[in-house]
C-alpha positions as CSV (number, residue, x, y, z in Angstrom):
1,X,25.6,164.5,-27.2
2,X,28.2,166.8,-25.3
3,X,29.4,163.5,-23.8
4,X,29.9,162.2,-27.2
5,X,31.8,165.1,-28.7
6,X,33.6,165.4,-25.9
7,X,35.1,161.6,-26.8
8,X,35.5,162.6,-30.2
9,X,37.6,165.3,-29.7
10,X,40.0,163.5,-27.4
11,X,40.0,160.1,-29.7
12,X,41.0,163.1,-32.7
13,X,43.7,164.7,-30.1
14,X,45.2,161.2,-29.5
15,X,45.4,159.9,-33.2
16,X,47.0,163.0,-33.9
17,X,49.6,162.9,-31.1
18,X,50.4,159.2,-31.9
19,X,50.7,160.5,-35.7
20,X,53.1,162.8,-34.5
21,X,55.3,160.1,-32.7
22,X,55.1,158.2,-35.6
23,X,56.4,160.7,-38.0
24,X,59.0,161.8,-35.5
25,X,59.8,158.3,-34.8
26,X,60.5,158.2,-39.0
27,X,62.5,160.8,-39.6
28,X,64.7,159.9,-36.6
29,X,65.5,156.5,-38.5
30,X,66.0,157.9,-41.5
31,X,68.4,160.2,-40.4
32,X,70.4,157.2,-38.5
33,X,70.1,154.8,-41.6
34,X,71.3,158.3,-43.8
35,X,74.2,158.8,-41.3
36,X,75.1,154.6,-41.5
37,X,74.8,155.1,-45.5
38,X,77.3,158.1,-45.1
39,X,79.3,157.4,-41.8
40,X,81.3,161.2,-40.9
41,X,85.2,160.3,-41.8
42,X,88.0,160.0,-38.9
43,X,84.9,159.9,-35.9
44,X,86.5,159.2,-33.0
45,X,83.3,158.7,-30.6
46,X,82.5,155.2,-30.0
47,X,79.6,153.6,-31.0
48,X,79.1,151.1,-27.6
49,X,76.2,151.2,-25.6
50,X,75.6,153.9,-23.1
51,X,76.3,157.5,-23.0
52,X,78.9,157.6,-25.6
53,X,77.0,155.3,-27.9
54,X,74.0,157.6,-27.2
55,X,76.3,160.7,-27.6
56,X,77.4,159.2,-30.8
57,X,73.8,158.7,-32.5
58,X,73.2,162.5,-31.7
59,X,76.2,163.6,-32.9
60,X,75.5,161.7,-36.6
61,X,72.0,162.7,-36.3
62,X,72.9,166.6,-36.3
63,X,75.9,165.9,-39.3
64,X,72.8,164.0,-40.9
65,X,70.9,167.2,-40.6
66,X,73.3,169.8,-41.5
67,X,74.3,167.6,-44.9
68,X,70.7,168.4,-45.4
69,X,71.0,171.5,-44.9
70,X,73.8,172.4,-47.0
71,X,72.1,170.7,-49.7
72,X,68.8,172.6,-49.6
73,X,71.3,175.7,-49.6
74,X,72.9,174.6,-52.6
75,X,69.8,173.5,-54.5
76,X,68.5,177.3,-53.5
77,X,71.6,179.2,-54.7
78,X,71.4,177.5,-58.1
79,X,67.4,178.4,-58.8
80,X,68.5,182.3,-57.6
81,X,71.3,182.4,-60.2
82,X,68.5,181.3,-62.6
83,X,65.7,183.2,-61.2
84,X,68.4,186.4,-62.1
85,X,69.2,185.2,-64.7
86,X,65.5,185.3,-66.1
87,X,65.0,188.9,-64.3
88,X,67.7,190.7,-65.5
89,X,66.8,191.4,-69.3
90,X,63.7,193.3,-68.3
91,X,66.0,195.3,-65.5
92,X,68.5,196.3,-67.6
93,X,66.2,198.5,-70.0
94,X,65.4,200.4,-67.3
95,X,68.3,201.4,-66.0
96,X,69.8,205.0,-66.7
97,X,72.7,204.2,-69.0
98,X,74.9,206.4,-66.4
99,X,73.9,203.6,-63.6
100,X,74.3,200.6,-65.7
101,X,77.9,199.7,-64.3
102,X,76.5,199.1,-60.8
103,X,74.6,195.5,-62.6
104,X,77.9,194.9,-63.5
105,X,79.7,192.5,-60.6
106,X,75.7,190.9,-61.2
107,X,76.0,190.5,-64.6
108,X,79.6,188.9,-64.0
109,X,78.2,186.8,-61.1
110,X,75.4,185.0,-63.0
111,X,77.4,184.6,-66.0
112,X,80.0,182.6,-64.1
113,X,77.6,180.5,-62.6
114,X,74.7,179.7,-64.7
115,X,74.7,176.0,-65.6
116,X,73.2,176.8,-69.2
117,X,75.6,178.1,-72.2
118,X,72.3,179.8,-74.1
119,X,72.0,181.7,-70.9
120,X,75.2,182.4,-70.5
121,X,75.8,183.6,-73.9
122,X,72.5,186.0,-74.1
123,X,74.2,187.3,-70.6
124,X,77.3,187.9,-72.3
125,X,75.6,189.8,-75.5
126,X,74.4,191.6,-72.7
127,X,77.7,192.6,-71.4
128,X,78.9,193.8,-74.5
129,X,75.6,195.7,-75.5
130,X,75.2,196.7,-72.2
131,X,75.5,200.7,-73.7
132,X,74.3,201.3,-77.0
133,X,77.0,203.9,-77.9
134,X,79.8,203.7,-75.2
135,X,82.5,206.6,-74.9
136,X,85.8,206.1,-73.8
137,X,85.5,205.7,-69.8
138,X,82.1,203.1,-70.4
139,X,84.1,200.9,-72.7
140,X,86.6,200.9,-70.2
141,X,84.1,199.6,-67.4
142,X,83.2,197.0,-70.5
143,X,86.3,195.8,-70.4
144,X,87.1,195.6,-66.7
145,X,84.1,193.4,-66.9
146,X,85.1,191.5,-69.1
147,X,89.0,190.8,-67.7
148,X,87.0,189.8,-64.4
149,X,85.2,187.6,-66.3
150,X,87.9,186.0,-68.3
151,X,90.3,185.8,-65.2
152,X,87.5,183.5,-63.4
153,X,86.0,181.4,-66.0
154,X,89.4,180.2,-68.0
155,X,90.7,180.3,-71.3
156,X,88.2,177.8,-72.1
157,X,85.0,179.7,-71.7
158,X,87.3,183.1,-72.7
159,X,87.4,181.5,-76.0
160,X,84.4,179.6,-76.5
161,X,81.8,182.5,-75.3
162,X,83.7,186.3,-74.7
163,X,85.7,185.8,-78.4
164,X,82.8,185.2,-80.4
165,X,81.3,188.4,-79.0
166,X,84.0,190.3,-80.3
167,X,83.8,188.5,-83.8
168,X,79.9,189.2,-83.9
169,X,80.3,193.0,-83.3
170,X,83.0,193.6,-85.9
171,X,80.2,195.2,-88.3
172,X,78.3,196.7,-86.1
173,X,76.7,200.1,-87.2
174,X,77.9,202.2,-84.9
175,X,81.8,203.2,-84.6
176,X,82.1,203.1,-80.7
177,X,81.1,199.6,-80.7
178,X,83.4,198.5,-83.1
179,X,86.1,200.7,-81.1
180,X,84.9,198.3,-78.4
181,X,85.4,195.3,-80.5
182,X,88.9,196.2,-81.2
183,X,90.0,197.4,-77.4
184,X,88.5,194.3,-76.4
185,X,90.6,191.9,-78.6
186,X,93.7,193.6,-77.1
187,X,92.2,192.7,-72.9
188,X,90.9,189.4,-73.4
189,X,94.8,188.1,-75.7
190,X,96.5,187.3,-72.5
191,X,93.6,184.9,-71.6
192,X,93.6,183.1,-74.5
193,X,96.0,180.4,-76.1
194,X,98.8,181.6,-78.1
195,X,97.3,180.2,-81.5
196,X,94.4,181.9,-81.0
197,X,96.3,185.3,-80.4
198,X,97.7,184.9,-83.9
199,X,94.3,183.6,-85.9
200,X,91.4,184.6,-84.8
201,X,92.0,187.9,-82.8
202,X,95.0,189.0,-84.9
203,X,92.4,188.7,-88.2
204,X,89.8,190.8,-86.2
205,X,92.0,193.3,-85.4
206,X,93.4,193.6,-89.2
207,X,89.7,193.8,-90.5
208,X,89.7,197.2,-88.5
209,X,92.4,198.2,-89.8
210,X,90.7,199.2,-92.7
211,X,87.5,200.6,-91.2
212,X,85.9,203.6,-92.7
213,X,85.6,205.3,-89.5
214,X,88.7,207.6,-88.4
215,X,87.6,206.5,-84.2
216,X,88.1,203.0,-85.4
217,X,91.2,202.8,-87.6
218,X,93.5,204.8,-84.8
C-alpha cells in the first residue's frame, strides 16, 4: 500500500509539473502572438535566427508584458476614483468644518476624473455645500476650489456643471451662501464664453442685487 501511494504521489507531482509547462508554454505564445498583433514602432532588433532573433522575442515579450501592465494600472486607477467617489459622502460629515479644506485637492481630483456626470455633479453640490454657513476666508477656499477646477476641466464642463451650481443656490436660505453664489459668478466669468458672461451670470448677479439681506446686496 505504501508502494502504491508512493506511485500516486509521484504520478500527481508529474501531471502537475507537465501542467505547469503547459500553462507556461501558453502564456509564452500569447504574449508573442499579442506582441505580432501589436509589433513595438521603429524596433531596430532583427528578427533572424540566433541570438538576435532570440534577443528580439524577449525583448517583445517584456513590451508585451509591461502593455499589460500599464493596462491593469489604468483599469485600477479608474475603480479608485470611483471607489472615492462612493466613500467620500459619508467622510465629509464627519469632518470638523475647520478641517474640511484639507478634502479639498480630493474633492477636485475625483471630480476631474470621474467618468460619470451624476457623480460628478453630486461631487460638485458637494463643493459648494461643502460648509453650511461659510464666512469670508471659507468662501474664499470655495472659490480657490473652484478656479482649480474650472482652469482644468474647460469652459465646457465650467459651464455645463460649476454654473448651474451657482444658479441652484441663488435662494438659498441662508445669506452667506448666496454671498457665495454671487463671489462665485464673479471667479468662474473668465472661464466661461463671452455670451454666457452677459446672460446667464450677468442675470444671477442682478437677481442679488435686490436681495433682502444687507451681506448680500453689497
Amino acid at each position: 500500500s505504501d508502494e502504491r501511494l508512493t506511485r500516486a504521489l509521484e504520478d500527481a507531482k508529474k501531471e502537475a509539473e507537465e501542467e505547469t509547462r503547459r500553462r507556461t508554454k501558453k502564456e509564452l505564445e500569447e504574449k508573442e502572438m499579442a506582441v505580432h498583433e501589436n509589433p513595438p514602432p521603429h524596433t531596430s532588433i532583427s528578427d533572424g535566427d540566433g541570438a538576435s532573433g532570440a534577443s528580439s522575442r524577449a525583448l517583445r515579450l517584456e513590451v508585451a508584458a509591461l502593455m499589460k501592465k500599464v493596462d491593469v494600472l489604468e483599469s485600477e486607477e479608474r475603480s479608485t476614483v470611483k471607489v472615492v467617489a462612493r466613500a467620500l459622502p459619508e467622510i465629509l460629515p464627519n469632518v470638523l468644518i475647520n478641517k474640511r479644506e484639507g478634502l479639498l485637492p480630493i474633492i477636485l481630483s475625483v471630480i476631474r476624473q470621474h467618468p460619470e456626470s451624476a457623480t460628478r455633479d453630486a461631487l460638485t453640490h458637494m463643493l459648494f455645500n461643502l460648509i453650511k454657513r461659510p464666512d469670508e476666508a471659507q468662501r474664499k477656499v470655495i472659490m480657490d476650489g473652484c478656479v482649480a477646477l474650472a482652469e482644468s476641466v474647460g469652459p465646457e464642463r465650467t459651464e455645463e456643471e460649476l454654473l448651474p451650481q451657482c444658479w441652484e443656490q441663488i435662494n438659498h436660505k441662508h445669506p452667506e451662501r448666496r454671498v457665495l453664489v454671487a463671489e462665485s459668478c464673479g471667479v468662474l466669468a473668465p472661464f466661461v464664453r463671452t455670451e454666457l458672461r452677459s446672460s446667464l451670470i450677468l442675470s444671477i448677479l442682478q437677481q442679488l442685487t435686490d436681495d433682502k439681506s444687507p451681506l448680500v446686496r453689497k
